[in-house]
C-alpha positions as CSV (number, residue, x, y, z in Angstrom):
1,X,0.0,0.0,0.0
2,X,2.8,2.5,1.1
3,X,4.8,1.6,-2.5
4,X,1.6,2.5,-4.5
5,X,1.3,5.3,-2.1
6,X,4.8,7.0,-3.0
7,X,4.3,5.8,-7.0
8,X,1.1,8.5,-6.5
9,X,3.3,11.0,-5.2
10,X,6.5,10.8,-7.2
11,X,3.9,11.2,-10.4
12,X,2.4,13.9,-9.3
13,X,5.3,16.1,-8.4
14,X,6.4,15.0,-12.0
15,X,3.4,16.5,-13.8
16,X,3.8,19.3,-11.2
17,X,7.2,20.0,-12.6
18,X,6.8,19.2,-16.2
19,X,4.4,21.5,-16.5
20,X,5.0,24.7,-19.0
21,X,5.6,27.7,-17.2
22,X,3.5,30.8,-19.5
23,X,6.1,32.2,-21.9
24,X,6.3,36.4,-21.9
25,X,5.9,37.7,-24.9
26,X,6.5,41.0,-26.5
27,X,3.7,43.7,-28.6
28,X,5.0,46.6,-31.1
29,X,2.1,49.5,-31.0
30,X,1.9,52.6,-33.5
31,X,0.5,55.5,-31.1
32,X,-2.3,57.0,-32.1
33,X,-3.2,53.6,-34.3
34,X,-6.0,55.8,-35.9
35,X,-6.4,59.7,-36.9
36,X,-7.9,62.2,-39.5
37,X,-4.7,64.0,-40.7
38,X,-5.3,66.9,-43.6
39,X,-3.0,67.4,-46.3
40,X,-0.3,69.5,-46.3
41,X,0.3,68.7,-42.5
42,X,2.7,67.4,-40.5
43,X,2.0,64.7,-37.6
44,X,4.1,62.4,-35.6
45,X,3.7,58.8,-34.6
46,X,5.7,56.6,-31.7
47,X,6.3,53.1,-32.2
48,X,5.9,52.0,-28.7
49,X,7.6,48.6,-27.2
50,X,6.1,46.6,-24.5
51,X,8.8,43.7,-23.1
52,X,5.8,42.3,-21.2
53,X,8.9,41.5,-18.1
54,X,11.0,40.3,-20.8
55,X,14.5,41.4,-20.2
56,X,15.6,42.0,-24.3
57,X,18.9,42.5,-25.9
58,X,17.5,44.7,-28.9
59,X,14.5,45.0,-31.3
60,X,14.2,45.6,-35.1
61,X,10.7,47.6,-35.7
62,X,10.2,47.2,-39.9
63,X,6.9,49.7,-41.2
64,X,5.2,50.2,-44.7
65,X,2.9,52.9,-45.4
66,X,1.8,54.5,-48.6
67,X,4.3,57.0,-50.2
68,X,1.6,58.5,-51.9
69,X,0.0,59.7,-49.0
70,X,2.5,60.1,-46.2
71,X,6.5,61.3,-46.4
72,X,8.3,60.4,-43.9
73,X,10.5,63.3,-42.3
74,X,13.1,61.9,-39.9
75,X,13.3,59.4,-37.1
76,X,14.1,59.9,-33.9
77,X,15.4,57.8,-31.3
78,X,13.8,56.8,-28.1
79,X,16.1,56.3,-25.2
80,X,14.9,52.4,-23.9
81,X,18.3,51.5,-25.5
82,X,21.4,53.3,-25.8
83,X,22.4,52.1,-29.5
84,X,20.0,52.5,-32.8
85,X,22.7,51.7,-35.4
86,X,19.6,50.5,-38.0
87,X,17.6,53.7,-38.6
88,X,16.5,54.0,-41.9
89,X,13.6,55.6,-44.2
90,X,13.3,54.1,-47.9
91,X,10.6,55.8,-50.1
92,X,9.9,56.2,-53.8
93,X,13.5,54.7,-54.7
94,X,14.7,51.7,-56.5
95,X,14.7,49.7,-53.5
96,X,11.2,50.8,-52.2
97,X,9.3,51.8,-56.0
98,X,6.0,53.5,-55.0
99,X,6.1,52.7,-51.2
100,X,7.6,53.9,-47.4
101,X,9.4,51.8,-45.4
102,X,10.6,52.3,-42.1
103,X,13.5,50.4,-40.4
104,X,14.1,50.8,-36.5
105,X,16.8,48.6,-35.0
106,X,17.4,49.0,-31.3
107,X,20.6,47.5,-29.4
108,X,20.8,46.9,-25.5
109,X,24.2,47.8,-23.4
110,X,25.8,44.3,-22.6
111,X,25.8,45.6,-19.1
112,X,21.8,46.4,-19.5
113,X,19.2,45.0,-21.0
114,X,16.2,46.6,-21.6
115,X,12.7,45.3,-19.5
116,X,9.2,47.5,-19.4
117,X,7.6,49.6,-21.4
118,X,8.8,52.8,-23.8
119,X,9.2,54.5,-26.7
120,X,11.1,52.9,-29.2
121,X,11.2,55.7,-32.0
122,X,8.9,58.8,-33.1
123,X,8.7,58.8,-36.8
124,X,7.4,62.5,-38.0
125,X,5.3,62.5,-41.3
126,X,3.6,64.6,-43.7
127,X,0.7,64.7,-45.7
128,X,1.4,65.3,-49.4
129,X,-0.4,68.0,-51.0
130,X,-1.5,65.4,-53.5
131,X,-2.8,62.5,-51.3
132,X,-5.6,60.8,-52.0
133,X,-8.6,61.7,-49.2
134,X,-9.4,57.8,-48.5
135,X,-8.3,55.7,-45.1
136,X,-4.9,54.1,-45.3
137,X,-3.2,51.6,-42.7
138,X,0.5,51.4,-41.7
139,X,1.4,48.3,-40.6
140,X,4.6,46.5,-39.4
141,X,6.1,43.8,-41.2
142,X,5.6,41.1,-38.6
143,X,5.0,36.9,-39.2
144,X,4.1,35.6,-36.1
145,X,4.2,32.3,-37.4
146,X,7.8,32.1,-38.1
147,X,10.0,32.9,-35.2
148,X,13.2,32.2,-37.0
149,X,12.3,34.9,-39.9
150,X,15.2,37.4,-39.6
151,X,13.8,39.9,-41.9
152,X,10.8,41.3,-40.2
153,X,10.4,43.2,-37.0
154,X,11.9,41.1,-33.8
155,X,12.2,41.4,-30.3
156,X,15.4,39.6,-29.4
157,X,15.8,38.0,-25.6
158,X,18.5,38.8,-24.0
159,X,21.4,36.1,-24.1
160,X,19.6,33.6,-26.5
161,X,18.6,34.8,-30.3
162,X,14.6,34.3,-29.3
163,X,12.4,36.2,-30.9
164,X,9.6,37.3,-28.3
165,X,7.7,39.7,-30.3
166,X,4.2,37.7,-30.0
167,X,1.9,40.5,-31.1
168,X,1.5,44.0,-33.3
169,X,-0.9,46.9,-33.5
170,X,-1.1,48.3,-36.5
171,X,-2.5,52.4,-37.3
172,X,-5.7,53.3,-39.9
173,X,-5.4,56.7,-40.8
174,X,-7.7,58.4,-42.9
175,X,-6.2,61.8,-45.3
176,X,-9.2,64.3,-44.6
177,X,-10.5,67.0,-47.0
178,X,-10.2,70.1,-44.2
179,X,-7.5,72.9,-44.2
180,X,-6.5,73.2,-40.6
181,X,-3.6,71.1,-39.2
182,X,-5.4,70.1,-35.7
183,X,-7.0,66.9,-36.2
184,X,-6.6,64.3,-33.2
185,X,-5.8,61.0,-33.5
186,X,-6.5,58.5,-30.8
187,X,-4.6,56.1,-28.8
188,X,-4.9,51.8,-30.2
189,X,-6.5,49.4,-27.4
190,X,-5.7,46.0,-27.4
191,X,-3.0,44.2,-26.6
192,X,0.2,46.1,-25.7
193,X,-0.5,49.6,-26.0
194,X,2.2,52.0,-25.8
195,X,3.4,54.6,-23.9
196,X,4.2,57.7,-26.2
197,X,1.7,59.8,-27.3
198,X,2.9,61.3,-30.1
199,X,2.3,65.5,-31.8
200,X,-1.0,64.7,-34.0
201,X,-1.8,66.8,-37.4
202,X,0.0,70.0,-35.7
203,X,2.3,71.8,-38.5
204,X,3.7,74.7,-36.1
205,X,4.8,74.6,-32.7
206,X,2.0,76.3,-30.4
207,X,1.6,76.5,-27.0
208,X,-0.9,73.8,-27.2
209,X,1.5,71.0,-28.0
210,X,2.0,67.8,-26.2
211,X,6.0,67.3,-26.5
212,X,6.8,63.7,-26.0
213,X,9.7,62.9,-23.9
214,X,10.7,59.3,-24.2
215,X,11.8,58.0,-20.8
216,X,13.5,54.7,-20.3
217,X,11.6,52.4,-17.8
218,X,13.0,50.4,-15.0
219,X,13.3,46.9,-15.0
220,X,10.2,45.3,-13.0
221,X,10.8,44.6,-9.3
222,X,10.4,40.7,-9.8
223,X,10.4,38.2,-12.8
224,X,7.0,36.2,-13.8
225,X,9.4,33.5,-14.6
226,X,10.2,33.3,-10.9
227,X,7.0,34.3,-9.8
228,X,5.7,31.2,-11.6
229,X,8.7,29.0,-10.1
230,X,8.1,29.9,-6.6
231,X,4.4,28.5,-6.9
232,X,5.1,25.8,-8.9
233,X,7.5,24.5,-5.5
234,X,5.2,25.8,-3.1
235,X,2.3,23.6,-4.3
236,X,5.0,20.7,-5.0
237,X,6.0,21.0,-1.3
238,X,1.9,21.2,0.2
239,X,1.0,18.3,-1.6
240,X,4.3,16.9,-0.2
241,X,3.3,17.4,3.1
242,X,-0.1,15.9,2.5
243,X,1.0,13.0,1.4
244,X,4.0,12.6,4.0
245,X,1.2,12.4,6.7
246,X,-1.2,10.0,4.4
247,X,2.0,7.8,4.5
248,X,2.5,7.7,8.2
């Protein structure tokens, strides 16, 4: 009776520990993911990174928009790593004919990797005179499918070559048919959100703007993946005890 007793228990404590701990994973977020921006105007956007308590050792952001809509101005950095050596706007060349692409590549300090929540890059855009007045999206180039895919946007873990980025959220902007330079856009929902709000459909600097000063978060207080291994022993070690005393 006691053998069968401790066969029970060792089994258990194996499907205890065996069991998969949640994995972390990482979202990229336009912000605003939607807006009414009139031509002729300028307007910024943030691409916004949330590690989700993943500690990372850099992140590639990769962005098409429509050329014929939207110029990109300039890009500039956030401050969540110290290192963007991969910044980079392509439109209406031989490498991007008829499109924008934006490249954002991110590099942690070997000393410091980067864990939370910030701005990875404000991209400021304009409104061609020209644009068509229909909605447009901007969307990253992201296949969540294929984890080993190198050429699309990444969130890299830090010491192994792991790509966390698990999610995206993309912007829908529509080119409206007004004059002023004042239109709002709005902040995405869903998963992984960022930060950063970023200077909407503003041409001028007025009194009125919001200036968006990236700050670099501080790594959480704990680690999920510890949080997860202390409970996993804690109910290993009740049941333990249980057991023990139906042994006796």
């Amino acid at each position: 009776m006691r053998s069968i007793k401790f066969i029970t228990f060792i089994t258990i404590i194996i499907f205890i520990l065996g069991s998969p701990v949640p994995a972390l994973a990482a979202t990229l977020s336009l912000n605003p993911s939607t807006g009414t921006f009139n031509k002729g105007c300028d307007f910024s956007l943030t691409i916004d990174l949330d590690t989700t308590g993943t500690q990372t050792d850099g992140t590639d952001a990769i962005l098409h928009y429509d050329a014929s809509r939207f110029t990109a101005k300039t890009i500039t950095s956030g401050t969540i790593y110290p290192d963007y050596p991969g910044n980079n706007i392509c439109e209406n060349n031989q490498l991007c004919p008829g499109a924008g692409k934006i490249t954002v590549s991110g590099l942690a300090a070997v000393s410091a990797p980067f864990t939370g929540k910030g701005t990875l890059a404000t991209i400021n855009f304009s409104v061609l005179p020209n644009a068509p007045s229909t909605a447009t999206a901007m969307t990253f180039e992201f296949d969540p499918n294929d984890k080993i895919k190198t050429t699309d946007s990444n969130v890299v873990e830090r010491g192994t070559v792991a790509d966390v980025l698990n999610s995206v959220v993309n912007g829908n902007y529509i080119v409206g048919t007004g004059t002023a330079c004042a239109a709002q856009g709005t902040t995405g929902s869903g998963t992984g959100t960022g930060l950063g709000q970023g200077q909407v459909g503003i041409s001028t600097p007025s009194a009125q703007q919001i200036q968006q000063i990236p700050t670099k978060a501080l790594p959480p207080a704990g680690s999920e993946k510890l949080t997860f291994t202390i409970a996993i022993v804690g109910v290993a070690l009740t049941i333990l005890g249980i057991l023990g005393l139906a042994l006796l």
